[in-house]
N, C-alpha and C positions, 0 to 999 in steps of 0.2 A: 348545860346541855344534858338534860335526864334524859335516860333509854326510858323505855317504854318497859317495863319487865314481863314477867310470867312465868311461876315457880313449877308449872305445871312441865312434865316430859310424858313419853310416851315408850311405852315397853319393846323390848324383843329387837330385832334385828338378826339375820342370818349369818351367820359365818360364810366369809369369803376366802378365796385361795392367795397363801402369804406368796408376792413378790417382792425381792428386795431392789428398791431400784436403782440402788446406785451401783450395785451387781451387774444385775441388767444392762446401765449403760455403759460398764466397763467392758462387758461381752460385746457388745455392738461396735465398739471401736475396732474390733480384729476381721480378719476375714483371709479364706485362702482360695478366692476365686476371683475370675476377670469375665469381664463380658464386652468380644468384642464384633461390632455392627460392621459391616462391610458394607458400601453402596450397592444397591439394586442395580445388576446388570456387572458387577465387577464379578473375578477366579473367585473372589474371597466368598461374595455372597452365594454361589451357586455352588461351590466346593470345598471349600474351608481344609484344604489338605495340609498334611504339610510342609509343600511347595510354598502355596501362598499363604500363608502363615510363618512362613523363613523371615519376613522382617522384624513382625514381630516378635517374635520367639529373639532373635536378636538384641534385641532392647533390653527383654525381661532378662535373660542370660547378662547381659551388660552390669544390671542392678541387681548381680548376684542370684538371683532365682530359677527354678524351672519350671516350666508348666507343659501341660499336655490338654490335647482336645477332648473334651468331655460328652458335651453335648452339643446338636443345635438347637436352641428355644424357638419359640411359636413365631418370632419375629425374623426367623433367619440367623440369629448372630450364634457366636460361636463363644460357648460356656466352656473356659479354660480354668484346669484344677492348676494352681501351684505346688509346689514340692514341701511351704512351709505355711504356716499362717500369721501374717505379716499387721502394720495398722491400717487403717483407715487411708492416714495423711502418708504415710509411702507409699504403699499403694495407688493412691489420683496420683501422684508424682510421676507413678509408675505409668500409669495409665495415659497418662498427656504428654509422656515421652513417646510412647508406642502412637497416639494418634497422628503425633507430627512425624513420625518417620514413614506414614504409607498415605499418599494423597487416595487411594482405594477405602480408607477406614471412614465409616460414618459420625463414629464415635468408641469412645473404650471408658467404665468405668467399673469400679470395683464392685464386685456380687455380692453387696453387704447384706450381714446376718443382722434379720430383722428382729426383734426381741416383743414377747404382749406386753398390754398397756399394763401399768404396774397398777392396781387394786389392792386396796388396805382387807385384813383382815379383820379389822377392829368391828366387835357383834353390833354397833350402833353406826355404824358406818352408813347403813344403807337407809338410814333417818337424816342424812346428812344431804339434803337433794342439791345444797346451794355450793355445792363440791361437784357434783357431775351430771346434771340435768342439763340438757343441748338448750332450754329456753331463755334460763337465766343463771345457772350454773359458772362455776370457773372454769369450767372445763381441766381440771387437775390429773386427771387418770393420765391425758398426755402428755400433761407438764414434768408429773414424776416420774419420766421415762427419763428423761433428760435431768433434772435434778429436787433436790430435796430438802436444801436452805444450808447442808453441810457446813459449817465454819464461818455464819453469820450471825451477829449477834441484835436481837429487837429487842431494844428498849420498850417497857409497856409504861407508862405514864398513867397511873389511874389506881384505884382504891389497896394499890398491894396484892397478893396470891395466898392461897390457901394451898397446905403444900399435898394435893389432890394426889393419888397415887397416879393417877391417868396423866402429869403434868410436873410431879417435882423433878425427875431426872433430866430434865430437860433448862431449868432452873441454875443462872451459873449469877452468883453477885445478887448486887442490890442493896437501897439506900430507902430507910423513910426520912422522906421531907418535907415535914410535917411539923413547924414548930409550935404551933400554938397548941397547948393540951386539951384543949376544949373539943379541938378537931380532931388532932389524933387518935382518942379514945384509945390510948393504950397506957397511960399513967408519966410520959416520960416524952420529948423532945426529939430530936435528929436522931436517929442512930443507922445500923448498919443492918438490923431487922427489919426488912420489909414485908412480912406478914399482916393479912386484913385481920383485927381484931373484929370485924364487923365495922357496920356505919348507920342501925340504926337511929332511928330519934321519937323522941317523943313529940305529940302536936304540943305547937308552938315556940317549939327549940330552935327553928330556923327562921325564926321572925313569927309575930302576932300573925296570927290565920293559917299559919302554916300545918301541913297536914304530920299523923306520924306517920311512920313507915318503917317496912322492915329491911334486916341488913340484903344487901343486894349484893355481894360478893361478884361485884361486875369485874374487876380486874380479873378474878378469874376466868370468868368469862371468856374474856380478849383474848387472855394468854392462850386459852387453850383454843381458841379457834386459830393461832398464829401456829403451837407449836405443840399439842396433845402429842403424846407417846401411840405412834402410830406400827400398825403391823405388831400389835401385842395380846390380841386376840378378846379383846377386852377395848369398850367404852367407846368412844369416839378417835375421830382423827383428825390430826393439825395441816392446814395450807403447807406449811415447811416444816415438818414435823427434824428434819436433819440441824437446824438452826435451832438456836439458845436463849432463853426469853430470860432481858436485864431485867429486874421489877422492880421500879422507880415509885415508890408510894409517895402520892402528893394529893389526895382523894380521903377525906375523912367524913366526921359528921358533917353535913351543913354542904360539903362540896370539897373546897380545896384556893388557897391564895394564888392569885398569878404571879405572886414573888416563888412562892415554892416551887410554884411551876417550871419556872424560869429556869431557875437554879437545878431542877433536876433533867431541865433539856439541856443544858449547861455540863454539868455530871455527866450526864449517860454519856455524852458525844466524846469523855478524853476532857473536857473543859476542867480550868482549877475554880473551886468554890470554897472559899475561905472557911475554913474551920473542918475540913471535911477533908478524907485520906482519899488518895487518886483511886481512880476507878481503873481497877485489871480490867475489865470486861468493855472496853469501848464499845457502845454500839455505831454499827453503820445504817440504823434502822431505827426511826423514832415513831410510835403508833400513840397516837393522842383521841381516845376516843372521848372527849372532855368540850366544854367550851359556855359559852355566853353571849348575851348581848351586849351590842356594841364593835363598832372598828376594832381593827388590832390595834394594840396598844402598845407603844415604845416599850417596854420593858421585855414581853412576850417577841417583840422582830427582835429585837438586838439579841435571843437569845437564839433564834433561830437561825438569824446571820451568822453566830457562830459556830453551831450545829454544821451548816452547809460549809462551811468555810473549813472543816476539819472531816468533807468527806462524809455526813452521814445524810440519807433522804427521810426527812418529816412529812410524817402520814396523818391528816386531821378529817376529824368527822364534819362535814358541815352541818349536823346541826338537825335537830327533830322540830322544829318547830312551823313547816310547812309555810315558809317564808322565805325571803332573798337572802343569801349566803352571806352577803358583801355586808348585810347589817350584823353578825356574830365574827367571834374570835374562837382560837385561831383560823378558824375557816378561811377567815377574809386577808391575811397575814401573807406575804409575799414569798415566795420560793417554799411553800407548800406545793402536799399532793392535796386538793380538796376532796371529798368523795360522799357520792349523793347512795340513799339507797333504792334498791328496787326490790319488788314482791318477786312472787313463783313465778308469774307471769310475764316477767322481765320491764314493767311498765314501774312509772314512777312511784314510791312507796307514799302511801299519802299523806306521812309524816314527813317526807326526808325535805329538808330544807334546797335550795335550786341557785341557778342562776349563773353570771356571767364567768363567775369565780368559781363554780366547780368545774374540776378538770374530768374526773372519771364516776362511773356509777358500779357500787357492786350488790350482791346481796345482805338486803336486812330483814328481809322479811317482813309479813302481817300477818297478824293471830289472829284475827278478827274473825274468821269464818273457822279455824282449826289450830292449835297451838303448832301443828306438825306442819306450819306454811312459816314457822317463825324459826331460828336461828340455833341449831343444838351445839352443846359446848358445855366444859366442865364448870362446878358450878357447888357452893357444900349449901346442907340443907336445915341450919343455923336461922333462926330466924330475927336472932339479934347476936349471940355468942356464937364461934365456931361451932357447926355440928359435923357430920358424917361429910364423908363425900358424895356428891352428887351430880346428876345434867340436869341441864335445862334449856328450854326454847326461852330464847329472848327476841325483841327485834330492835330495830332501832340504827339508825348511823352510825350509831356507837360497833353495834353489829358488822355493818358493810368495812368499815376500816380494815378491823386488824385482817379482813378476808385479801386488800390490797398491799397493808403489810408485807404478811408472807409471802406475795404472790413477788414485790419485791425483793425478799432474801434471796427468793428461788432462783429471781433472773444475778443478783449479784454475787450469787453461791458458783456460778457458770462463767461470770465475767467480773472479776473485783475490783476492774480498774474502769468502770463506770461512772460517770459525776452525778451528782443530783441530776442536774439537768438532764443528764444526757437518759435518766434511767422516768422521769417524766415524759420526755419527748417521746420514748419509744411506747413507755406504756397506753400512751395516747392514741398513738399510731397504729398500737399494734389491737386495742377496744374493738371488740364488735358492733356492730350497728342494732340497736333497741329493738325489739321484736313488738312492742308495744309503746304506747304514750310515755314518754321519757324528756318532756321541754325544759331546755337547759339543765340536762345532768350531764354534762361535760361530752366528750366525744364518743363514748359508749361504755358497754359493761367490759369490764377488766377480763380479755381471756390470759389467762396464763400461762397456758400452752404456747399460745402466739407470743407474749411476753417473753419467755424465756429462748422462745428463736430469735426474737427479734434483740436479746441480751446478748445471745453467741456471736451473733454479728457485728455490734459495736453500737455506731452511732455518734452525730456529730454535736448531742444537743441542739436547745433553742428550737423554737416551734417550727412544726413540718410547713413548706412552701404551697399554697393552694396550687393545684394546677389540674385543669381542664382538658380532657381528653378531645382530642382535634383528631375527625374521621378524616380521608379513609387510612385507616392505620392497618389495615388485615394482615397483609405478609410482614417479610424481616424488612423488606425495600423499601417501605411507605413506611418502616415505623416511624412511631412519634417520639422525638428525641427530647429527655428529660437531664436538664442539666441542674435544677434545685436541690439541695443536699440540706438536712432531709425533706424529702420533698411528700405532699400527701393529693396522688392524684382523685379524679372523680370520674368515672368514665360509666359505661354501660353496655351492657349486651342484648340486644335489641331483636335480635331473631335466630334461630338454629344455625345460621350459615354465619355469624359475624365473630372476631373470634379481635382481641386488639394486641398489638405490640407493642413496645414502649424502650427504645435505645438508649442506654446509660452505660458513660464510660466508669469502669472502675481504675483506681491508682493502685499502684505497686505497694503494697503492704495493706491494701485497705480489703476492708470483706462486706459485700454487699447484704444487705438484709432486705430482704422483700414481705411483705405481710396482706393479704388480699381478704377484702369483708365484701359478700357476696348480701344479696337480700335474702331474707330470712328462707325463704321458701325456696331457695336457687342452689345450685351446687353448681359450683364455678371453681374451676382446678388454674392453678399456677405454675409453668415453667418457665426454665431458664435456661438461655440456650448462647455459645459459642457463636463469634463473628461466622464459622462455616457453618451454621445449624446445628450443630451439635449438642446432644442436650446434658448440658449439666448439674441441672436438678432438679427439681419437683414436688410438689405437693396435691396430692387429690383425696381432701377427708371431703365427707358426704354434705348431704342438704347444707344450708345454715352455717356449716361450719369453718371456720379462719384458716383459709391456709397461709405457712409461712414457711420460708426457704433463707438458706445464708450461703455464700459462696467467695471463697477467700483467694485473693490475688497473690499468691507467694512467688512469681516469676518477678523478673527482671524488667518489665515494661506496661504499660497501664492493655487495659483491655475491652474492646468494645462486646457489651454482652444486648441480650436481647431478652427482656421481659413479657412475658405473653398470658395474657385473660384468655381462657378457655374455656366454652360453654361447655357444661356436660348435660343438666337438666335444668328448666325454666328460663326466661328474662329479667332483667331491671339493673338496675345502676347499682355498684361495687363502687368501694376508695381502695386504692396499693396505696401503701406505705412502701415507700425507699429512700434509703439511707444508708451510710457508708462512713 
């Protein structure tokens, strides 16, 4: 499975403002305000003294706090300052003891400090469209508010690393596995060097007719689209730049054996491989931007069976060859991630291989009409021996992977106690809907952002349950009750006035994740609302864009909640994702 290459990059890029965002998200968890809603026509709503404010104020005094009246907001409710600044998760605590104590309260929740979208510094950043372009984009700017791959480790499986300044700190371990000298091109068998000595060849080195070519220092590539040194004012930026890229070299001249392959899916994952010292650096993340024709192949599944079996998600390219999936390996391989590419456009890339077996699409870009429509990432500019360092636009599936890689560390950097399965199911679920011609590239383009909400939340693995939205569903009294776990509804918004519900019990310990794909041109906001109407969460990002929400049951009894599609601008049919 050869990328498509292009040594060609393009200059310049602005300097943008350094946020750190795992900072960021550490600031967001605190807060020293309340807000609380009093029914229209209640003392509370019309005066907020404090008379009627005495219960509350009670409760908060109970869980050691004080607070006073601060202000009334545009909605009526009464913005109450505490004495101290407390978290998040005390706080709701706080706040659903005070709701239950006054049948007058409409709702109470905590005035949380909202922090900006985190935005990389890095002067090539803004050449990077398939990082935060609303059309085909990962949408990452709000993924890295929430997290940054911190303490995951990606195996990259492919020609070795060059150790890029933009890319070696980032660098922990690694194995070449590479035992035939002929392939290796480095003088010497297995070792513990995983550096790309180069790969290229001369015509006819890879069989009669075959062309030459120069070295393609593709692993670097991968790596640095998974995990570039980000927010360094300098070069590019990584999907999970917080996360640690293992580099598994099994990619020489000519290609690479599916025995050595095997054996370094085997390795990366904690697996023992005879003759070889255990791997500190287990990954929980295996990125194969690699492959062939032909079915998977026993050697390749049994390797991957064990891979899963110890806890790590395999991420595979399906394949440049603008054909069915199900005839390449590992594409076609069982308890993969498969993944198709797509251009700027968000339409299918007219290389990227399809079909019944890809699960998700992300960016790979096409150079065809501009190199700056193909995939920037680090890259040295050696054209048979190491030279300098460098970028470069590539495209190819090879491409679109490690973009879902990282997009997986991010959500497993947030939730570690996710299974394979359960972290495909979600990524599925939580895909946007194609903005253009995309036939069978799995369930949509990988947002990230939605990903990573939809990782806080949980998830029960195994594929989401279809289920069809049954009118009239408009208030809490007519909703339509969803009992599928995970369940992947299809519904639609059909005129200004139509607005759908959706009743799902949550269990005691369990946290719901809801994920809503609007049509491309719609802006359709998502809440969550309390058996009394109350609302306990929400999401309203603009046109086009996924919203997702998570809402955890930490009481003593299960809880009926209420799901609600809300038109803001346009019509047409939306999927929720819900799960728990």
């Amino acid at each position: 499975m050869a990328a498509v290459f292009s040594q060609h990059a393009v200059a310049g890029g602005a300097d943008l403002a350094v946020l750190d965002a795992q900072a960021l998200e550490q600031r967001a968890q605190w807060t020293d305000q309340l807000i609380v809603k009093y029914r229209k026509g209640t003392a509370g709503f019309s005066r907020g003294d404090a008379q009627t404010l005495a219960k509350a104020q009670a409760v908060v005094n109970r869980a050691g706090l004080q607070m006073r009246l601060l202000r009334r907001d545009a909605r009526q409710a009464a913005v109450m300052k505490l004495d101290q600044r407390v978290t998040l998760a005390r706080l709701r605590e706080v706040a659903a003891a005070v709701a239950a104590a006054d049948a007058d309260i409409e709702y109470v929740e905590p005035d949380r400090l909202l922090q900006p979208m985190a935005t990389p510094n890095d002067s090539r950043y803004v050449d990077q469209w398939h990082y935060y372009e609303a059309t085909a984009g990962l949408d990452l700017p709000a993924a890295w508010d929430s997290s940054t791959g911190s303490g995951v480790v990606v195996a990259v499986l492919d020609t070795g690393y060059r150790p890029h300044a933009d890319l070696a700190a980032n660098i922990v371990g690694g194995y070449d596995m590479i035992k035939d000298t002929a392939v290796s091109n480095d003088g010497d068998t297995r070792d513990a060097d995983a550096k790309d000595p180069g790969d290229w060849v001369a015509a006819g080195e890879c069989g009669t007719g075959t062309s030459a070519s120069s070295s393609s220092w593709h692993g670097t590539h991968v790596a640095g689209t998974i995990a570039a040194l980000t927010n360094n004012a300098s070069g590019v930026a990584g999907v999970a730049y917080g996360a640690r890229i293992l580099p598994v070299r099994v990619l020489g001249k000519c290609g690479g054996y599916t025995s050595d392959i095997a054996d370094g899916i085997t390795w990366a994952t904690g697996g023992s491989v005879s003759g070889l010292p255990s791997n500190a650096y287990p990954a929980k993340v295996v990125s194969l931007s690699l492959g062939g024709s032909g079915s998977c192949d026993t050697t390749t599944q049994t390797a991957i069976n064990g891979a899963r079996s110890r806890g790590a998600v395999v991420v595979v390219a399906a394949g440049n060859s603008n054909a069915n999936a199900a005839n390449y390996s590992p594409a076609s391989c069982s308890g993969v991630i498969a993944v198709a590419a797509v251009n700027r456009s968000g339409g299918r890339a007219y290389y990227s291989n399809y079909g019944s077996v890809v699960d998700v699409a992300a960016p790979g870009g096409d150079m065809r009409s501009a190199s700056a429509n193909g995939i920037l990432s680090t890259l040295n500019s050696g054209s048979t021996t190491p030279g300098a360092d460098s970028y470069a636009y590539y495209q190819g599936t090879s491409m679109a992977t490690p973009h879902v890689s990282g997009a997986v560390a991010l959500m497993l950097a947030r939730n570690a106690a996710l299974t394979p399965d359960q972290v495909e199911s979600l990524l599925k679920s939580s895909a946007r809907a194609f903005p253009a011609t995309c036939s069978q590239c799995g369930t949509g383009i990988v947002d990230a952002a939605a990903a990573v909400a939809a990782a806080v939340g949980g998830g029960t693995g195994g594929t989401p349950t279809p289920v069809a939205e049954v009118e009239s569903n408009n208030t809490r009294s007519t909703a339509q009750s969803v009992t599928a776990n995970p369940a992947q509804v299809s519904g639609s918004i059909s005129s200004s006035s139509d607005t759908d519900y959706y009743k799902v019990t949550l269990a005691v310990g369990k946290t719901l994740s809801a994920t809503l794909t609007p049509p491309s041109a719609a802006d359709f906001d998502l809440y969550l609302y309390s058996s009394s109407g109350s609302t306990l969460a929400s999401s309203t990002l603009g046109t086009g864009q996924v919203d997702a929400l998570s809402y955890a049951n930490t009481g003593s009894s299960a809880l009926t909640l209420y799901v609600r599609v809300l038109r803001y601008s346009s019509t047409g049919s939306y999927t929720l994702g819900l799960s728990q």
